[in-house]
Every structure is written in structure tokens, then in C-alpha cells.
N, C-alpha and C positions, 0 to 999 in steps of 0.2 A: 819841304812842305809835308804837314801829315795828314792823312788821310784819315778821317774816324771810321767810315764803311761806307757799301756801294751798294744800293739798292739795285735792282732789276723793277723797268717803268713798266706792265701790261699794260698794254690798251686794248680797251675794250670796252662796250656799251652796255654792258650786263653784269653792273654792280655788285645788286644782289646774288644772284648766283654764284659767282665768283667765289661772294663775301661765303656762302654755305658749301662753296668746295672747299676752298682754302685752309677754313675751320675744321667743316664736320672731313674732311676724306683726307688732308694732307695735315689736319692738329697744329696749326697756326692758331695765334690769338690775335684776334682783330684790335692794335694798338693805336690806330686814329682812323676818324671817317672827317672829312670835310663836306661830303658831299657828293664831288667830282673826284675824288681820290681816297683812296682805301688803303691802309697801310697793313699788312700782316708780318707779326713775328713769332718766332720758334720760344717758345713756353721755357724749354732751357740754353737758348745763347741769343738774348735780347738784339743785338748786333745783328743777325741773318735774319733779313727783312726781305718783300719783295712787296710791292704796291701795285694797284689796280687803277687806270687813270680812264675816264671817258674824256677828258679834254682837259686846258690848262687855263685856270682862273683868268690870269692875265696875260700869259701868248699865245702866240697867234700857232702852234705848233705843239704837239706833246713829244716829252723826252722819251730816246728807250733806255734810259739809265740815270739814277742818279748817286750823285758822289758828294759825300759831306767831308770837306775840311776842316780843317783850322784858323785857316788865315783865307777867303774866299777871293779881296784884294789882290794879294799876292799870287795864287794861280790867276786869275782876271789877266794881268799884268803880263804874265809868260805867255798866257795865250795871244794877247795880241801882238807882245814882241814874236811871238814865235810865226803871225800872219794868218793863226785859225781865222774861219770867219765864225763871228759872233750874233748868233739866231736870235736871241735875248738878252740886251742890256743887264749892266750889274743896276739890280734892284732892292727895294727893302720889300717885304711882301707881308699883308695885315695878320698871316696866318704865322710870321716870328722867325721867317728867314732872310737872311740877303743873297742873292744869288742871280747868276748868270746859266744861258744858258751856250755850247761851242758846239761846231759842227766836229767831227773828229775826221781823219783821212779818209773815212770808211763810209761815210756819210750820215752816221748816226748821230744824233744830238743827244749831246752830255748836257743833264742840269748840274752844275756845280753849287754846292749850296754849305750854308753856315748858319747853324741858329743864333737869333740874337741874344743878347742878353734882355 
């Protein structure tokens, strides 16, 4: 399975703010707002991302991590052969991802996700 990158989820109710630390004190460029979710990345390695999340569109829970593959299916598939418990159905989602979300040993919730074509 390959892995493209792995975000870190904040949560947090204070978007904005965030949004003008992340930029102005730590020189992130702010690469997507939905609204409920803020994405920031490093100006030189587009891949070291970390996102600001006040809540999750459509579950019932926010991740503290997210991990984009390849094939989103095929991990889907190991996690439940392997018995993870599964927090968020594999979904298609309006904003261009399919994705699930796993609880991990540790009790944190992985979004696993894939852009669509």
C-alpha cells in the first residue's frame, strides 16, 4: 500500500486565528479553507501539511490524523480483516475524497483518505 502523506488533524474552534499563526509566525501557506477545515502547507515541501479542523462535515467525530493513500479500498479491507473498529464508513465526500474513517490501538481516529479523480 503506498502512502502519499500524513497530515496532523488540530482541533480547534478558532479558525481564524490559527489561520494567522500558522502563516504569519510558523510561514505555512494556507492551501485550502472549506470552511470547517483549514489546510496549511510549507512554501518549500508541498507534502508537510498540517490542518485545523473545528468539526467534520459529515461525521459524527473529528480525526487526529489524516493519511492519504493510494488505493483507500484496499487499506479499508485490512482494517477490517485485521478487526480495527471503523468510526466512519468508506464514503465518497462532495469535497473530492473517498474515505474512511479507524480507531487505531491507541484510541485515535485515523481518516484514511484518497482523492478522486
Amino acid at each position: 500500500m503506498r502512502i502519499r502523506r500524513i497530515v496532523s488533524d488540530i482541533k480547534s474552534e478558532q479558525l481564524e486565528e490559527s489561520g494567522r499563526f500558522y502563516t504569519q509566525v510558523i510561514g505555512l501557506e494556507q492551501v485550502m479553507d472549506l470552511g470547517w477545515i483549514v489546510c496549511f502547507a510549507s512554501p518549500s515541501n508541498p507534502t508537510a501539511q498540517l490542518q485545523v479542523i473545528s468539526k467534520d462535515e459529515s461525521a459524527s467525530v473529528r480525526p487526529d490524523v489524516s493519511i492519504e493513500v493510494e488505493d483507500v479500498e484496499a487499506v479499508h479491507a485490512s482494517a477490517v480483516g485485521f478487526g480495527a473498529e471503523i468510526v466512519h464508513p468508506l464514503s465518497d465526500e462532495p469535497w473530492g475524497v473517498r474515505r474512511f474513517f479507524v480507531r487505531d490501538p491507541n484510541g485515535a481516529v485515523i481518516n484514511v483518505m484518497q482523492h478522486l479523480e
